[in-house]
SEMIPA-745802 format. One record per residue (C-alpha): x, y, z. Coordinates in Angstrom, 3 decimals. Example, Ala and Ser with C-alpha at 12.3 -4.5 7.8 and 13.67 -1.06 7.14 Angstrom:
<recs>
px->12.300&py->-4.500&pz->7.800;
px->13.670&py->-1.060&pz->7.140;
</recs>
This chain:
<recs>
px->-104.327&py->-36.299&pz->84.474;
px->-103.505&py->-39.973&pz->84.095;
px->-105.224&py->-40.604&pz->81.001;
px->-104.295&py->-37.597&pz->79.455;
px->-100.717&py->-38.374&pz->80.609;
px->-101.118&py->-42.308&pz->79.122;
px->-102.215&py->-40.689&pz->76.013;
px->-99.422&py->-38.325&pz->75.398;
px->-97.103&py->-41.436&pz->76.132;
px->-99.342&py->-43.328&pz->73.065;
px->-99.087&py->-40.628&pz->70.581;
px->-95.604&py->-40.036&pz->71.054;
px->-95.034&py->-43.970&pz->70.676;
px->-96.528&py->-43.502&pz->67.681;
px->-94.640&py->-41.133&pz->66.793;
px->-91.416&py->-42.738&pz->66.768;
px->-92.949&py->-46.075&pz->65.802;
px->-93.820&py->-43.966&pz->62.287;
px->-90.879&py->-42.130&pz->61.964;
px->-88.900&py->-45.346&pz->62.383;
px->-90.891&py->-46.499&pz->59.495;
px->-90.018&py->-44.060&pz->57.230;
px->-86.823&py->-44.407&pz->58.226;
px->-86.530&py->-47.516&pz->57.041;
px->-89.306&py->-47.134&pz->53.977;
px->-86.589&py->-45.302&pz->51.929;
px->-83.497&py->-47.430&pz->51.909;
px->-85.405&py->-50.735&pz->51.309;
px->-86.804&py->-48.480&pz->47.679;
px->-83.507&py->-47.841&pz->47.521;
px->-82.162&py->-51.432&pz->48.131;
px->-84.900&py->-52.602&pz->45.492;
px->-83.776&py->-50.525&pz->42.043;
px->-84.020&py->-51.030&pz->39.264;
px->-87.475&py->-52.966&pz->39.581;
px->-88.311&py->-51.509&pz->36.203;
px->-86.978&py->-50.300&pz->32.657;
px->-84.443&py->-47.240&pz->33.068;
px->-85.010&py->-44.283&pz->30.249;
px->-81.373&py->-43.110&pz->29.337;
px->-82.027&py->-40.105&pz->27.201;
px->-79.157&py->-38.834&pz->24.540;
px->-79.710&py->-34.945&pz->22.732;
px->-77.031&py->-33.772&pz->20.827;
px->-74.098&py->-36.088&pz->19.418;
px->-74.112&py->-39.550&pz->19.020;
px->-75.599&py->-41.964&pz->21.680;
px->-72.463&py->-44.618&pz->21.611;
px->-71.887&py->-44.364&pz->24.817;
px->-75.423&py->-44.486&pz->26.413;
px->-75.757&py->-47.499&pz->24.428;
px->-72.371&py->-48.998&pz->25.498;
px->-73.041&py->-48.891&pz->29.421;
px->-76.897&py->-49.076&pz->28.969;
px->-75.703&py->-52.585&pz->27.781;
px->-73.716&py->-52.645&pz->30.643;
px->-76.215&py->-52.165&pz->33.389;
px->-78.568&py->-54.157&pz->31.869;
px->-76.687&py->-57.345&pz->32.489;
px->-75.703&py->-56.482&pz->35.308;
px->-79.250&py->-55.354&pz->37.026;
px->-81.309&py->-57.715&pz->34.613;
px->-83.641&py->-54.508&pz->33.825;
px->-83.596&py->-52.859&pz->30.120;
px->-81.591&py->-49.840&pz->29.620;
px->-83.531&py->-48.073&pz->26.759;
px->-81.621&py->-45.580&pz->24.641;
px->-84.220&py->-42.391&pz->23.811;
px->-82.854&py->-39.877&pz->21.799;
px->-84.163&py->-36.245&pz->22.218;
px->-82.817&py->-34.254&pz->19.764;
px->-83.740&py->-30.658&pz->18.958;
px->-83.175&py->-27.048&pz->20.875;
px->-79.183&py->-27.723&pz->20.747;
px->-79.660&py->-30.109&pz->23.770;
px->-82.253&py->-28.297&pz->26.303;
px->-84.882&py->-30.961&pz->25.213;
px->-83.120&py->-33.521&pz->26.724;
px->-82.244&py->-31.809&pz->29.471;
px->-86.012&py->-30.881&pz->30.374;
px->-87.163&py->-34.223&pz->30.023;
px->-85.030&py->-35.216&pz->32.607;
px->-84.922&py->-32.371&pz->34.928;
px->-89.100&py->-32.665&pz->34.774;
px->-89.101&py->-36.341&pz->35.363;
px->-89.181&py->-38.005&pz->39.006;
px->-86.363&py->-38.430&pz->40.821;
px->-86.163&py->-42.056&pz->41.524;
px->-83.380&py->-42.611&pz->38.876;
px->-85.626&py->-44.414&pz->36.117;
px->-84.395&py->-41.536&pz->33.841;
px->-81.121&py->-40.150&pz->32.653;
px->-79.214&py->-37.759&pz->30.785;
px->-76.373&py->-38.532&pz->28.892;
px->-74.864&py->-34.848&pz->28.954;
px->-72.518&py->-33.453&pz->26.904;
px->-70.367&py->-29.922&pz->27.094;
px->-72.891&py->-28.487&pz->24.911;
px->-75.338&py->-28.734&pz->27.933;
px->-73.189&py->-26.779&pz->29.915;
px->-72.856&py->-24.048&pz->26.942;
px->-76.599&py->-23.906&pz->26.811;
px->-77.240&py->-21.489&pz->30.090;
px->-75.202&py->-18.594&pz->27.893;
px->-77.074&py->-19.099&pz->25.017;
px->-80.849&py->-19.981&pz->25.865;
px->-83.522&py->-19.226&pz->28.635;
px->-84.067&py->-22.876&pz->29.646;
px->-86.849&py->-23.934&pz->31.782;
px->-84.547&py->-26.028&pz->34.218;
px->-81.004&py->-25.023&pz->36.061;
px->-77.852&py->-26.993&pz->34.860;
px->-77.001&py->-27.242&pz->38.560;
px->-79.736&py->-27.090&pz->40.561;
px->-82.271&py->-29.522&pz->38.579;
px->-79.727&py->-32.630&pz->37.676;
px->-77.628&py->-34.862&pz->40.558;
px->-74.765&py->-35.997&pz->38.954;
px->-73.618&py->-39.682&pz->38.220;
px->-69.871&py->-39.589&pz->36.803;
px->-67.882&py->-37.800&pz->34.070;
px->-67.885&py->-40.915&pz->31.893;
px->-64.902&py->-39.694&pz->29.147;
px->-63.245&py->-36.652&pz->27.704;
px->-62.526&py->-36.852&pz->23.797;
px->-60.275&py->-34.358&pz->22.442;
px->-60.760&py->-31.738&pz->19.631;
px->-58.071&py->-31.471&pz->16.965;
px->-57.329&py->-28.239&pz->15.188;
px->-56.962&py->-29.073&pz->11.342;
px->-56.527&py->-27.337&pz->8.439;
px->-57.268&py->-27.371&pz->4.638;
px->-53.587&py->-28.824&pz->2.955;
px->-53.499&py->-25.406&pz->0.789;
px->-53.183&py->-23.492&pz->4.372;
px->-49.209&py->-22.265&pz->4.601;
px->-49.445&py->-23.310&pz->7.797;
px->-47.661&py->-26.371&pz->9.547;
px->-47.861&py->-25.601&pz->13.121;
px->-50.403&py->-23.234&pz->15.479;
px->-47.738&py->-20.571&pz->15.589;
px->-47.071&py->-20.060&pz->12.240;
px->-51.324&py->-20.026&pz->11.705;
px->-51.512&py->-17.667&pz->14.215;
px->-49.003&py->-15.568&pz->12.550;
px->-51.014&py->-15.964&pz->9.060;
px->-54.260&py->-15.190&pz->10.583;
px->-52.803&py->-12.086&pz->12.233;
px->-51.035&py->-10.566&pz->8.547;
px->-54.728&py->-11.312&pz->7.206;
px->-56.932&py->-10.759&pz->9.166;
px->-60.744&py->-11.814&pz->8.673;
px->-59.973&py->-13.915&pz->5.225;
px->-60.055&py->-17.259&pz->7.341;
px->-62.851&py->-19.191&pz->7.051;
px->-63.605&py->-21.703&pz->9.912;
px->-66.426&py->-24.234&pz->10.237;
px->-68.004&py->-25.996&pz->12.934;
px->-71.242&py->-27.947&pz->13.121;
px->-73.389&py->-25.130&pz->14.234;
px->-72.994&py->-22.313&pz->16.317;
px->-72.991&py->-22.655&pz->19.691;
px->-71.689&py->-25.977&pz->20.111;
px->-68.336&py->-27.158&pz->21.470;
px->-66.290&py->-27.040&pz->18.743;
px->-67.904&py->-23.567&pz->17.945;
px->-66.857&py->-22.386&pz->21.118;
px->-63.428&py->-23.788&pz->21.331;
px->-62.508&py->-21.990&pz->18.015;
px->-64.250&py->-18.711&pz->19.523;
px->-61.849&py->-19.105&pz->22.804;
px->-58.841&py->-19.534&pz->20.482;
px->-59.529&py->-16.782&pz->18.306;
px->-59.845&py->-14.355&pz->22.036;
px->-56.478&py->-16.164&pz->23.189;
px->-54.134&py->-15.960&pz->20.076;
px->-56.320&py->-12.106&pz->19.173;
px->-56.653&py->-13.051&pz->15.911;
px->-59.808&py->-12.849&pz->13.867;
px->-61.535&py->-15.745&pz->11.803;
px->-64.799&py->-15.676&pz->10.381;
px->-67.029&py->-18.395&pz->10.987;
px->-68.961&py->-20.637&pz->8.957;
px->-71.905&py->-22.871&pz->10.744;
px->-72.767&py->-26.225&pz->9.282;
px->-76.200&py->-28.438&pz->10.129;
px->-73.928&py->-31.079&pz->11.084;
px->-70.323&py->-32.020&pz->11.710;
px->-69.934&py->-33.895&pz->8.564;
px->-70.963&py->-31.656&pz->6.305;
px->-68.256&py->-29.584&pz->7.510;
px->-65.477&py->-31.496&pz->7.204;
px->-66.909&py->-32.366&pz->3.890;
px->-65.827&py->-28.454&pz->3.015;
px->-62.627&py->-28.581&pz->5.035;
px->-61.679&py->-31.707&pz->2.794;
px->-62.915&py->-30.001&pz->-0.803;
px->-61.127&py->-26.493&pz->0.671;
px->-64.220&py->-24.810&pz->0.970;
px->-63.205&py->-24.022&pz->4.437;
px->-59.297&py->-23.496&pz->5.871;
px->-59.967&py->-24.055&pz->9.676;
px->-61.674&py->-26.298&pz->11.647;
px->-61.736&py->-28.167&pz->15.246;
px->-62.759&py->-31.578&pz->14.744;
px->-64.082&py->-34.201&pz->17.286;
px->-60.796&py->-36.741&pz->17.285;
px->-62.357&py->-39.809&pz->15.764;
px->-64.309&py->-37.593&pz->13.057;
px->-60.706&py->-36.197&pz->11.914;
px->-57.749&py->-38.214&pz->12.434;
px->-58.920&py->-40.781&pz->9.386;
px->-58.989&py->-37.661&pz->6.851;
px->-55.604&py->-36.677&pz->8.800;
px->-54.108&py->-39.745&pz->8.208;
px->-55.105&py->-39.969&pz->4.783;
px->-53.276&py->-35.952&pz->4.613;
px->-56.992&py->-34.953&pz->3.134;
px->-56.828&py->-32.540&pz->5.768;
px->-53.327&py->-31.459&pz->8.252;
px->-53.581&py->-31.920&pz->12.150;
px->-51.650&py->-29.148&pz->13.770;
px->-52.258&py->-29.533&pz->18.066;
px->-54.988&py->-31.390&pz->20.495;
px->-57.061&py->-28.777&pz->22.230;
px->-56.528&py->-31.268&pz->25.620;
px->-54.165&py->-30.292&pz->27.987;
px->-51.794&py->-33.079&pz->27.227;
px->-51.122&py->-35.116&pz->24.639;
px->-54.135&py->-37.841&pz->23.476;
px->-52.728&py->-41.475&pz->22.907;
px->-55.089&py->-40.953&pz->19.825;
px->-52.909&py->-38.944&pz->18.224;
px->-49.983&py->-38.715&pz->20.451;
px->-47.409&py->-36.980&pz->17.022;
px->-49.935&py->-33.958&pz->17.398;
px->-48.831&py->-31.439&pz->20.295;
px->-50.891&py->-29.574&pz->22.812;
px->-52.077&py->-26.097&pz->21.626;
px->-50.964&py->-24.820&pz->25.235;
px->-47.445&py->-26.651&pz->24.330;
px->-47.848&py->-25.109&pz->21.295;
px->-47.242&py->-21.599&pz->22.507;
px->-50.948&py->-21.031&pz->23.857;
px->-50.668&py->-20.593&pz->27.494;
px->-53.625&py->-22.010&pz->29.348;
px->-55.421&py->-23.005&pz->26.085;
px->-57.725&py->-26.215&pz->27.509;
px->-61.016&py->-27.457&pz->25.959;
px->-61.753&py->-31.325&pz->25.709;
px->-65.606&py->-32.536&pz->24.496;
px->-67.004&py->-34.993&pz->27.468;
px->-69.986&py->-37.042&pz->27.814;
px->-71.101&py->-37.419&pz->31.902;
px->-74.405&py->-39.379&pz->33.519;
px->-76.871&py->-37.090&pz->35.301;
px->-80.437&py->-37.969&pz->37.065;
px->-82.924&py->-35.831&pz->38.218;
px->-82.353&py->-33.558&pz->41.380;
px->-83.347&py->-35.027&pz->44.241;
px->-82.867&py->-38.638&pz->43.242;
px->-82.078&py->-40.496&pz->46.573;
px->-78.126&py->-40.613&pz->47.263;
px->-77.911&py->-44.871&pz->47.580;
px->-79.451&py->-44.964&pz->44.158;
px->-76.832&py->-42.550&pz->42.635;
px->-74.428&py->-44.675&pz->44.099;
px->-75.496&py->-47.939&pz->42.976;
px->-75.682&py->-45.980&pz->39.400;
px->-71.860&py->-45.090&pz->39.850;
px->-71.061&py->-48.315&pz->41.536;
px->-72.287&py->-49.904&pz->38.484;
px->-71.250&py->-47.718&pz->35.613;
px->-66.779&py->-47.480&pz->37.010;
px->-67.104&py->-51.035&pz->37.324;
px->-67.963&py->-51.238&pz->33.568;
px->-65.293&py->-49.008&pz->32.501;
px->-62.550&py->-50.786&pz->34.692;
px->-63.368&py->-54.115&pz->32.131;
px->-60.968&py->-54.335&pz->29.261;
px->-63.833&py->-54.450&pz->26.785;
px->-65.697&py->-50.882&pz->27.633;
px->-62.393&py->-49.630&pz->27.877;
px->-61.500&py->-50.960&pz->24.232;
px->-64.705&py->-49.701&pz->22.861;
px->-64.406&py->-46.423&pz->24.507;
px->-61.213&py->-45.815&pz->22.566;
px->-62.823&py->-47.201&pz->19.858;
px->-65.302&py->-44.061&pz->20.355;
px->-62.327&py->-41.561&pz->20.629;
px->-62.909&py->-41.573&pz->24.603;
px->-60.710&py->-41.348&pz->27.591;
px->-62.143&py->-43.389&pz->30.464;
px->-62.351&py->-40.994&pz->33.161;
px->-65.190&py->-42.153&pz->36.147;
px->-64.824&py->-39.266&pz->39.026;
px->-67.299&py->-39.354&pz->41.760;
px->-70.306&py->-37.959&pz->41.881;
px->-69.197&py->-34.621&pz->44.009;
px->-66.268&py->-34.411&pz->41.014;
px->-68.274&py->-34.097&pz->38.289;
px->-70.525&py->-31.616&pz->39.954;
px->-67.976&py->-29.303&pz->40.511;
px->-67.038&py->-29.770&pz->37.033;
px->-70.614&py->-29.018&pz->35.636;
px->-70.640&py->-25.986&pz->37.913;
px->-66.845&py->-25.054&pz->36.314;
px->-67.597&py->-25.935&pz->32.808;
px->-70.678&py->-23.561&pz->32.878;
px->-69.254&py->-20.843&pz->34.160;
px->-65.994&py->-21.305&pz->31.665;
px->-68.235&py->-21.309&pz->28.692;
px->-70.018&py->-18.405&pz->30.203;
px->-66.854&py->-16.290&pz->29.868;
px->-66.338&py->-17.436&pz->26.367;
px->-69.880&py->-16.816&pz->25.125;
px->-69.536&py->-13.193&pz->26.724;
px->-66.184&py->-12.188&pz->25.577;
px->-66.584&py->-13.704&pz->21.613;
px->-70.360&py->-12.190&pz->21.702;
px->-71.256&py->-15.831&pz->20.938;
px->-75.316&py->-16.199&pz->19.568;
px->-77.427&py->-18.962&pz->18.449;
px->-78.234&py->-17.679&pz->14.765;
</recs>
């Protein structure tokens, strides 16, 4: 009985002697990233921003930041190759609203919320409703007024279907119950091309893609989709202000790793990346970008994932939305 009582004692030494290891195996990992070259993977959109505070943590961590773009499948390529990868925060996803469109549009291999942990909202950008100069239309009111007396002879572009901008025209169209018929482009230029020539009367544009054709009165800026003014173009109003009740939509770009990635490393990844944006120059180039600094927490910006999808849900659902 001795022995096999000495014995017990040894194993269960063990035991704790092994599961105070491990204990202690994880935050010393942990303590040691980045001890290699971090993938930061960009889809749809330009990867300004990945670049920007890829730069950033790079001279801060002394490991390369490399910039991969994976475009193709409006955005759910990038998002698999992250979601797939191993969760030790060597890989990221710069994500964009149009990844939390895709779940009402595609049958994805990955869930927006269960297969990313996210890093920060880095920035909100907002869209500007614009319209071709030969539009008899000076403010959102009196456009919702023409679209209403002719209905369905509105042409409005956007840089494919399904994206934000898309989306945010769909919404408006529901709120103000007008009807518009859209026009899909390959890309976000090309569009505004056509709003510029008069091709097209109606468009949302990304903020730094319009104002310079606004300024130049190629095109006419009638309200920010944000819900308050942008210091970009603070002489435009809200739409909401505008006489659009609860009309909000605002492109973002946000940091997520893979599920699962240990919290002290998504910490020293936020740690890293609001300390960037608090310097004077990422907040300069930023603006430069048409981006408002924004930084939440982690827990933030996965309630806004989680809010974002199911807001585009309702859009996609009520316009009948479809990827052509």
């Amino acid at each position: 009985m001795e022995n096999k009582a000495l014995t017990c004692r040894i194993l269960f030494l063990g035991i704790a002697l092994l599961a105070q290891a491990c204990a202690h195996a994880q935050p010393a990992t942990d303590a040691a990233y980045p001890s290699k070259p971090i993938r930061f993977i960009v889809g749809p959109g330009p990867d300004s921003l990945a670049r920007l505070f890829g730069q950033k943590l790079t001279e801060a961590w002394g490991q390369p930041v490399i910039v991969e773009q994976r475009g193709g499948g409006g955005g759910t390529i990038s998002a698999e190759a992250v979601a797939k990868a191993a969760a030790d925060g060597y890989t990221l996803l710069l994500a964009t609203g149009t990844h939390t469109i895709n779940p009402s549009l595609y049958k994805t291999s990955y869930d927006m919320v269960n297969d990313f942990a996210p890093v920060t909202l880095l920035g909100a950008t907002p869209f500007v409703l614009t319209v071709h100069p030969s539009v008899p239309a000076a403010s959102v009111g009196e456009l919702i007024r023409l679209a209403k007396a002719k209905p369905g002879t509105l042409n409005y572009g956007s840089g494919g279907s399904g994206t934000p901008p898309h989306l945010a025209t769909e919404l408006f169209k529901t709120l103000a119950g007008i009807d518009m018929v859209h026009v899909p482009y390959k890309t976000v230029a090309a569009a505004i091309t056509d709003l510029v020539s008069g091709q097209l009367q109606v468009m949302f544009t990304v903020g730094p893609a319009g104002l310079p054709q606004i300024r130049a009165g190629r095109i006419r800026g009638l309200a920010v989709s944000t819900g308050k003014r942008s210091d970009f173009a603070p002489e435009l109003p809200t739409i909401a202000e505008s006489g659009l009740a609860g009309y909000e939509v605002f492109g973002w770009n946000g940091v997520l790793a893979t599920a699962g990635t240990p919290r002290p490393i998504i910490a020293k990844l936020h740690a890293a990346i609001v300390a960037a944006m608090k310097t004077p120059e990422v907040r300069e180039r930023m603006a430069g970008f048409g981006f408002e600094p924004i930084g939440n927490t982690p827990d933030e910006f996965g309630e806004f994932v989680k809010t974002d999808i199911a807001r585009w849900a309702k859009v996609v659902k009520d316009s009948g939305a479809h990827i052509d």
